[in-house]
C-alpha positions as CSV (number, residue, x, y, z in Angstrom):
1,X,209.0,190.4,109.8
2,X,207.4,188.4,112.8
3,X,208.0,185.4,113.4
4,X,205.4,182.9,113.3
5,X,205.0,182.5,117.3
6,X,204.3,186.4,117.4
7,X,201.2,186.0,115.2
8,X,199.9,183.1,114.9
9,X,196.1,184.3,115.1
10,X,197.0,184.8,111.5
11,X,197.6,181.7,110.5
12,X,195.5,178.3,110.1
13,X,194.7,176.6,112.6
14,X,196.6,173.3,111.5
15,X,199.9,175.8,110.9
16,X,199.0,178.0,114.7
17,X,199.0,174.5,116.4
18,X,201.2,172.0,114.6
19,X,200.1,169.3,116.3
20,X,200.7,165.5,115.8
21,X,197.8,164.9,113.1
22,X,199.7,167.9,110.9
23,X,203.2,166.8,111.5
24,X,202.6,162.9,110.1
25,X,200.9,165.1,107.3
26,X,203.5,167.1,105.7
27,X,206.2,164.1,106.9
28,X,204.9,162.5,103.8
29,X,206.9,165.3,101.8
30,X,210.0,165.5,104.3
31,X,213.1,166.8,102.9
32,X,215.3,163.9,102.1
33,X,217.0,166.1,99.4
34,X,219.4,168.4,100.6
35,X,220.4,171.5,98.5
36,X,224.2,171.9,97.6
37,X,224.9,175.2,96.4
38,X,222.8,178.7,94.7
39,X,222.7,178.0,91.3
40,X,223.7,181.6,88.7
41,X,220.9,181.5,86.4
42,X,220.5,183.5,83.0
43,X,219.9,187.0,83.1
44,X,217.7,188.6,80.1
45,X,217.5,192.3,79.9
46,X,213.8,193.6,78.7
47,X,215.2,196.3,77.0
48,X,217.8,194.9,75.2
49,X,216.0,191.6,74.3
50,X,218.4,188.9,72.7
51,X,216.9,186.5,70.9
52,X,220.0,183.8,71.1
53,X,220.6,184.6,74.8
54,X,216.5,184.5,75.4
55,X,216.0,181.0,73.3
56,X,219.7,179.5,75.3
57,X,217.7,180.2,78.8
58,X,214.3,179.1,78.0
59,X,216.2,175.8,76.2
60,X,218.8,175.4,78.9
61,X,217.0,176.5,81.9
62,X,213.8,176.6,81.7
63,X,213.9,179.9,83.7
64,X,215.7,183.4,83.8
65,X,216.5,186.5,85.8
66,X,214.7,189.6,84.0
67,X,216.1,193.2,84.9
68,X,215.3,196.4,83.6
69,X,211.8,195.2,83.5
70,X,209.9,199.0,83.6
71,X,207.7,198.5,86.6
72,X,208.6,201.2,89.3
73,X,210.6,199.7,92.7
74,X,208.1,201.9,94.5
75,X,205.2,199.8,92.9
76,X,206.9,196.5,94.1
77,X,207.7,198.0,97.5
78,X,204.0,198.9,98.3
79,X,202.6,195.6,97.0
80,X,204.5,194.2,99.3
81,X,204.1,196.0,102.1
82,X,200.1,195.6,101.6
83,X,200.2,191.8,101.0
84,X,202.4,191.5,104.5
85,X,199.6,193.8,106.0
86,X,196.8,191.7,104.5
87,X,198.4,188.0,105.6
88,X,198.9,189.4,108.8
89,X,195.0,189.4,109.2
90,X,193.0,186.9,111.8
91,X,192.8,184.0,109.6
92,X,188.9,184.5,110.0
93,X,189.1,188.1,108.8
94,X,190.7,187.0,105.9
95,X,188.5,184.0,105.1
96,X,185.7,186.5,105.6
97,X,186.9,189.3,103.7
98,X,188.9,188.0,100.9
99,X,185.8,187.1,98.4
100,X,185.0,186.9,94.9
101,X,186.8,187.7,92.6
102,X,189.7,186.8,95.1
103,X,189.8,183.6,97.1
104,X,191.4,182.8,99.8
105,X,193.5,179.3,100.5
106,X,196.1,177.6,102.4
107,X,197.9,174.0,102.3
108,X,197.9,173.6,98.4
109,X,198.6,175.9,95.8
110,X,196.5,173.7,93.7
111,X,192.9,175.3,93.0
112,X,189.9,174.4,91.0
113,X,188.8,176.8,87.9
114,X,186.5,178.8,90.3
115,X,189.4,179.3,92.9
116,X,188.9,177.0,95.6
117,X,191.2,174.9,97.0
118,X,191.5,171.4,95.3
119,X,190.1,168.5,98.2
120,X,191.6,165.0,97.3
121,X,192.8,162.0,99.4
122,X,195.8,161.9,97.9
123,X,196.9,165.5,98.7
124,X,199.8,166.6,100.5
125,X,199.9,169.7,102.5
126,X,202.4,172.2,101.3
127,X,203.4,174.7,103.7
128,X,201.5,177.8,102.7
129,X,198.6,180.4,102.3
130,X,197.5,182.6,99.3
131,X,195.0,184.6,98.1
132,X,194.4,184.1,93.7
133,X,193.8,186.9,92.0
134,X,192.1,186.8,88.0
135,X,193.1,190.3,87.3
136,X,190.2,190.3,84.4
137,X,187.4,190.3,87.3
138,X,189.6,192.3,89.8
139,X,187.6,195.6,88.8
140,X,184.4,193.4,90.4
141,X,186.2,193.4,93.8
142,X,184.9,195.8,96.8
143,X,185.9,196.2,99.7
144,X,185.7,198.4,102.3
145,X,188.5,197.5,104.4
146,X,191.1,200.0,103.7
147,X,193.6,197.5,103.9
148,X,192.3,195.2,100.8
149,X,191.0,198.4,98.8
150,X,194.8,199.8,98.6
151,X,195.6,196.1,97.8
152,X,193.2,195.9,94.7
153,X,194.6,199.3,93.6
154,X,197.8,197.8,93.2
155,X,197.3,194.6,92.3
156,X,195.7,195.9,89.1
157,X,198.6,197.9,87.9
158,X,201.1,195.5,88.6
159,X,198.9,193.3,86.8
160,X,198.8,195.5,83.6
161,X,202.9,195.8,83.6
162,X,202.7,192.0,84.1
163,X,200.7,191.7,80.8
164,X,202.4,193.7,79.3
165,X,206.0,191.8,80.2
166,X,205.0,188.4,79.5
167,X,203.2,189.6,76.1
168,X,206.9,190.9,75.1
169,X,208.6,188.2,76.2
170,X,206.1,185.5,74.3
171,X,206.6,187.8,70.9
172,X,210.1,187.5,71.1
173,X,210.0,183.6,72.1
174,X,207.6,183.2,69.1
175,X,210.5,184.8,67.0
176,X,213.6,182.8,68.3
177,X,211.3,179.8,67.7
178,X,210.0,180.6,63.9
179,X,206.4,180.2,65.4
180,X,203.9,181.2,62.2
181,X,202.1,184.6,63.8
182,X,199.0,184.2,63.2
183,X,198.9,180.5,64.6
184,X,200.6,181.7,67.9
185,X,198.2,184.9,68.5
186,X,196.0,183.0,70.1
187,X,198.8,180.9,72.2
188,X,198.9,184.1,74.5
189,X,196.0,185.7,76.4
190,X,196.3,188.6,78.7
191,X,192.7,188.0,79.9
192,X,193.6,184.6,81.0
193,X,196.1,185.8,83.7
194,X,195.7,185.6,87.4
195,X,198.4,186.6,90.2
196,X,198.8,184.3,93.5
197,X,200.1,186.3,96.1
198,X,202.0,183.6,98.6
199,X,203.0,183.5,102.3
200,X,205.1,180.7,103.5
201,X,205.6,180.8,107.5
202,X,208.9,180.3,109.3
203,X,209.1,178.0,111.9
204,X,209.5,174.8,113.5
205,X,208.0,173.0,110.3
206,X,210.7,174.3,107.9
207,X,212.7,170.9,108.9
208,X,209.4,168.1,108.2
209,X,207.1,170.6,105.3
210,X,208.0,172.1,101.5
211,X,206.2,175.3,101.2
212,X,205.5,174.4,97.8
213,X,206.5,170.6,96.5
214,X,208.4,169.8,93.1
215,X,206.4,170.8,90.3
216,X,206.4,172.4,86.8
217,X,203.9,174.9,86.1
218,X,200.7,174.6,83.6
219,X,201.1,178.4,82.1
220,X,202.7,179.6,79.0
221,X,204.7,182.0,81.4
222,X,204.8,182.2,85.0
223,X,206.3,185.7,86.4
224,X,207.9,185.8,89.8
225,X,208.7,188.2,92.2
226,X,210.2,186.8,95.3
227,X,211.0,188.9,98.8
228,X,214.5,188.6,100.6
229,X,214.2,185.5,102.0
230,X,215.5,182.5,99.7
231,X,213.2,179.6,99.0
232,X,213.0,179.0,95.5
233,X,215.3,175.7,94.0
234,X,215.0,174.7,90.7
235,X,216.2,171.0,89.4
236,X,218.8,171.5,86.5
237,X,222.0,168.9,86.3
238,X,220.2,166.3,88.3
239,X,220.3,168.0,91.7
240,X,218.7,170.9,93.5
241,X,219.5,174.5,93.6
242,X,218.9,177.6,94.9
243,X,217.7,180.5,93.3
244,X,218.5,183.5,95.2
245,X,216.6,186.7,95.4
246,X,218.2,189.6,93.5
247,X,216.3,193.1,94.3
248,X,214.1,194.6,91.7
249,X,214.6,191.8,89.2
250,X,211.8,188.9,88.3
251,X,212.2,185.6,87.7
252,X,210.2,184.2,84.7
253,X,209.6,180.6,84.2
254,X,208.8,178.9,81.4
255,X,205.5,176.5,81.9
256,X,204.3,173.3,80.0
257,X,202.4,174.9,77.9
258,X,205.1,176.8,76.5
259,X,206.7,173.5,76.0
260,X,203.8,172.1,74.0
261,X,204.1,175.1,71.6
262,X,208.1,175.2,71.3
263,X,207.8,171.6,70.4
264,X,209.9,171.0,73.1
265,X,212.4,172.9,72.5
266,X,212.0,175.3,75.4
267,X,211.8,173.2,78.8
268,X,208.9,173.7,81.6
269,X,211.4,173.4,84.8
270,X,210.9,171.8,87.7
271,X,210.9,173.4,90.7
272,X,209.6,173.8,94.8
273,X,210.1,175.9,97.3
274,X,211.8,175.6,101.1
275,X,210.4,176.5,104.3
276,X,212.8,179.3,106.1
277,X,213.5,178.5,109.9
278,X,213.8,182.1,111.0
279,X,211.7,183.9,108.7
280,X,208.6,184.3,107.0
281,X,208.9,184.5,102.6
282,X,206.5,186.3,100.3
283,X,206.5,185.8,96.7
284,X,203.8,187.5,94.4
285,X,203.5,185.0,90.8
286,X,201.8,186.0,87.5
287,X,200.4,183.2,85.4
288,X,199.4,183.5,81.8
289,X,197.7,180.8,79.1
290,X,196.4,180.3,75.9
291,X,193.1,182.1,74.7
292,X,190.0,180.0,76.1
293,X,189.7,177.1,73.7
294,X,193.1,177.4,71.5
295,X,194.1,174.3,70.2
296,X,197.8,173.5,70.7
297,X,199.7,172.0,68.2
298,X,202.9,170.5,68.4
299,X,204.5,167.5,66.3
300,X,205.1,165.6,70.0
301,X,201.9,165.7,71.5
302,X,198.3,165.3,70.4
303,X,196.0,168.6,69.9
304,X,195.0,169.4,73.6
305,X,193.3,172.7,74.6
306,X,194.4,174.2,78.3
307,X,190.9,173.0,79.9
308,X,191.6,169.8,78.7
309,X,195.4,169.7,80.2
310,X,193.8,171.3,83.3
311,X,190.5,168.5,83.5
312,X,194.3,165.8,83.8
313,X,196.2,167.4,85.9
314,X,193.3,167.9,88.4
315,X,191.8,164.6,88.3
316,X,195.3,163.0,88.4
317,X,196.3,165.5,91.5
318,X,192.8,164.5,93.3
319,X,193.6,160.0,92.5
320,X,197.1,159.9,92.7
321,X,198.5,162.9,94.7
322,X,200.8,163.7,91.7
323,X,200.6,165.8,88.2
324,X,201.4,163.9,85.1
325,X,201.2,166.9,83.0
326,X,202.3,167.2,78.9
327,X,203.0,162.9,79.1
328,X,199.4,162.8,79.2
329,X,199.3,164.1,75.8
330,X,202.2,162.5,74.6
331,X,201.7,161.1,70.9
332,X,201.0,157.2,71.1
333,X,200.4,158.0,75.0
334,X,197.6,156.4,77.5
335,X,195.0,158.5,77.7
């Protein structure tokens, strides 16, 4: 992969430059934590799917390592060789070419419900570009630069063995959990999910800027599949670890609204994501949530619906810099 100096026409301008005003930006987020050691998560095999091993990760962890998964390694290769192709656009081209459905961003991964970046004063740049994806209007999208076309193409099957993934996995969650069926049909919607296709640059930043800053994540399941290049930590035992890439596996995490429904029982985990010196790192992330309007229930927090949990988080994100999340919603909590 190039380095960032060998292409920086394809970057923002606040990433090509990295001048003063950026720097005391991201220093705001500087790495004071150090991480000690790759951490051996749970592995869960798709075809062999155990409840007790399944319920000990999502309770334990929070996250897992899923093999035999039954998308093709030829499908992963390609998407990934298009989404290198497409980031390694002019930054204009892509501002200009990536529209709706898609939308283009960089410096937060935090977006409004019509997919643009989220603009607050108390935002932190995180050390990044994407482009969302909300694979129900992805059939809308036209293009005709060769390059994006081939990319919609492929996004939209991966998208389908995505569904169809996180669909299984939810059923047999559901299951370990004793989750009444017909309550939980509705805690799971295909239509609802999206894929954000990331790029975080290499360079002189990795030592002052987090690609991504500690977070948990708002879906039922998030769905990862990361490149080579290592980036991922997780917080489990009170310190930070690394989560090392694995070919042809995906990592799934479970979000806070699978927490909600579990009662929780399973854990949303915490995680962010390094910078790499040397190298660029790709990762291409599924997200999936409750049907539009579904009312969660859980004996710990109050009946919330996801646009309400997502109305918080944003307006808590845009006054405070921070996410509160599921303590929002906390029984006898603040509003």
């Amino acid at each position: 992969m190039p380095h960032q100096k060998n292409n920086l026409e394809s970057y923002p301008p606040v990433f090509r430059h990295l001048n003063d005003t950026a720097a005391a930006e991201v220093k705001k987020n500087s790495m004071e934590d150090s991480t000690q050691e790759t951490v051996p998560i749970p592995v869960v095999d798709l075809q062999n799917l155990g409840l007790e091993k399944l319920g000990e990760a999502s309770k334990d962890w929070g996250l897992f390592r899923l093999f035999n998964h039954g998308i093709p390694a030829t499908l992963l290769s390609k998407l990934e060789d298009q989404a290198k192709k497409m980031f390694s656009l002019p930054f204009e081209s892509k501002q200009a070419l990536l529209s709706s459905p898609m939308s283009y961003f960089w410096g937060t991964p935090v977006l409004t419900p019509t997919g643009d970046a989220l603009k607050g004063a108390a935002l932190n740049i995180n050390w990044l570009e994407g482009v969302n994806v909300p694979l129900s209007q992805l059939p809308q999208f036209q293009s005709q630069d060769p390059v994006l076309d081939c990319f919609r193409v492929l996004l939209e099957e991966y998208g389908r063995h995505l569904g169809r993934i996180a669909t299984t996995l939810f059923e047999a969650m559901a299951k370990d959990l004793n989750l009444d069926p017909k309550q939980s049909e509705s805690n799971i919607d295909e239509s609802t999910g999206f894929i954000r296709v990331y790029r975080y640059p290499a360079g002189v930043m990795a030592e002052e800027a987090w690609g991504m800053i500690a977070h948990t994540d708002s879906s039922v399941l998030s769905i990862v599949n990361q490149d080579k290049v290592a980036g991922l930590e997780i917080f489990k035992d009170n310190k930070w670890q690394l989560v090392n890439p694995v070919p042809n596996t995906l990592i799934v995490h479970i979000g806070d609204m699978m927490q909600a429904i579990s009662d929780d029982e399973y854990i949303s985990v915490k995680h962010r994501v390094r910078v790499n010196k040397q190298e660029e790192r790709f990762s291409i992330c599924y997200f999936v949530f409750p049907a539009e309007g579904s009312v969660i229930r859980s004996s710990k927090y109050r009946p919330f619906t996801y646009a309400d949990f997502q109305e918080h988080v944003q307006k808590d994100l845009k006054t405070m810099g921070y996410k509160v999340g599921l303590d929002r919603f906390k029984l006898n909590a603040d509003c």
